[in-house]
C-alpha positions, 0 to 999 in steps of 0.5 A: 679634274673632271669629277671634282666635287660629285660623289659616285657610288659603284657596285662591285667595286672591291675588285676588277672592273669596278675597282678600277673604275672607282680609281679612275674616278677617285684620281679625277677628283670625285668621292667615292663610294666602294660598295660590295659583299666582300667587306675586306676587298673593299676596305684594302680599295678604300685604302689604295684610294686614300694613299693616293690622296682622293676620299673614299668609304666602302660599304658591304651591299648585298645588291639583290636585297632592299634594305642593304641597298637602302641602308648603304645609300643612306650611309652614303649620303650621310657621309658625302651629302648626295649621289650624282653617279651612280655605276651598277656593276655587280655581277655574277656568272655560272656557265652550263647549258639552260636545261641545267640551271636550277630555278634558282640559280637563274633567280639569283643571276638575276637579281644582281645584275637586274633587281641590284641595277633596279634597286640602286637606280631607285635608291639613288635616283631620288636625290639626282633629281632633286639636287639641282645637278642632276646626274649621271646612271651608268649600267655595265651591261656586256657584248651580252647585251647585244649577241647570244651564247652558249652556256649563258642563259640568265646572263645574257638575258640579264644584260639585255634587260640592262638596254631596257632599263637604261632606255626607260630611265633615260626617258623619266631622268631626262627633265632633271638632268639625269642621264643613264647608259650602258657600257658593253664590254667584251671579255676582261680577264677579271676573276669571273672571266678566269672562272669560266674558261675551265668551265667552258673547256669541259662543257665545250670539249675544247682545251682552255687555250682553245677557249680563250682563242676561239671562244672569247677572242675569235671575233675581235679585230686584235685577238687581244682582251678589253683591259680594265683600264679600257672600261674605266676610261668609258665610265669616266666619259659618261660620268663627265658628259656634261648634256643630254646628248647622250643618254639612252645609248650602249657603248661597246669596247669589245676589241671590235668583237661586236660592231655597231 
């Protein structure tokens, strides 16, 4: 089992890609923190883990705010004595052109993929360097992270900043063993996926059928989605990389949307 012993905190965890990675990690041996703002997704997670025999707790964690984050890194470590992975997953989307978002909007957007990923790493990242292990810091950033689109301002201006930060905290976690990177994903049909295809269809004039082909999937090799499942398997590698090897990198599993 290639996480037997480590605990992992991931964000965003009560549903999508988060959950899914949380089950993965869950079935390879490690302890699992589900923290989200949805307290009872989370808890029907914690419980799914449970049935199929791995050890979980779940924890509502407003990202965007100091002391939740602070308060549920300290709930962690009381129940499971450290944090060697940390995935910094919540995230949030509005789809419109930039001219349109109000000020706070664009704050908000922000600050859960930005100050959440900021405030987590600080939180966590303390007790990675100091527990002779080291760890492990995985961003999940987008095809955003490397193309531009219409509609997405703060988004993708959200998950470049991702590249930043992983880079940096690489470079600083380096002599302690703490490594960090960045997952790109193209589009999951997830929840906040849904939401945007009737969302585009207006504001491109396009049918939702339209959206879906020409929009999300018009540039990948297949025509097909990336799946939950294909995101999960990512994490769970850089969760296990056992090196410095790979550190400061950006992985993208877009059905070839974006190539290297």
């Amino acid at each position: 089992m290639r996480l037997k012993g480590r605990t992992a905190l991931i964000t965003g965890a009560a549903g999508g890609i988060g959950k899914e990675i949380a089950l993965a990690f869950a079935r390879e041996g490690a302890r699992v923190a589900i923290a989200d703002i949805a307290l009872e997704a989370t808890a029907v997670t914690v419980t799914h883990i449970k049935e199929q025999g791995g050890e979980a707790m779940g924890l509502v964690m407003d990202v965007a705010v100091e002391r939740s984050v602070m308060e549920g890194v300290s709930s962690v470590l009381a129940m499971f004595g450290g944090i060697d992975i940390l995935v910094s997953n919540a995230g949030t989307q509005i789809v419109r052109p930039l001219e349109e978002f109000t000020f706070d909007e664009w704050k908000g957007i922000l600050g859960v993929h930005l100050d959440g990923a900021f405030l987590t790493t600080k939180a966590c990242l303390p007790f990675m360097k100091t527990s002779g292990r080291g760890g492990t810091i995985i961003y999940m950033g987008s095809v955003h992270s490397k193309e531009g689109s219409p509609l997405k301002a703060p988004y993708v201006t959200a998950k470049h900043g991702l590249m930043g930060m992983a880079k940096v905290v690489a470079k600083e976690g380096a002599r302690y063993g703490v490594r960090a990177n960045v997952i790109c994903p193209g589009f999951v049909r997830t929840a906040l996926v849904d939401k945007q295809i009737p969302e585009q269809a207006i504001a491109l004039g396009m049918t939702e059928q339209e959206v879906v082909r020409n929009i999300m999937l018009g540039e990948t090799v297949d025509g097909e989605f990336t799946s939950l499942q294909d995101v999960a398997e990512v994490a769970l590698w850089l969760a296990a990389f056992p090196s410095n090897a790979l550190t400061g990198q950006s992985i993208v599993v877009s059905h070839g949307w974006h190539m290297q």
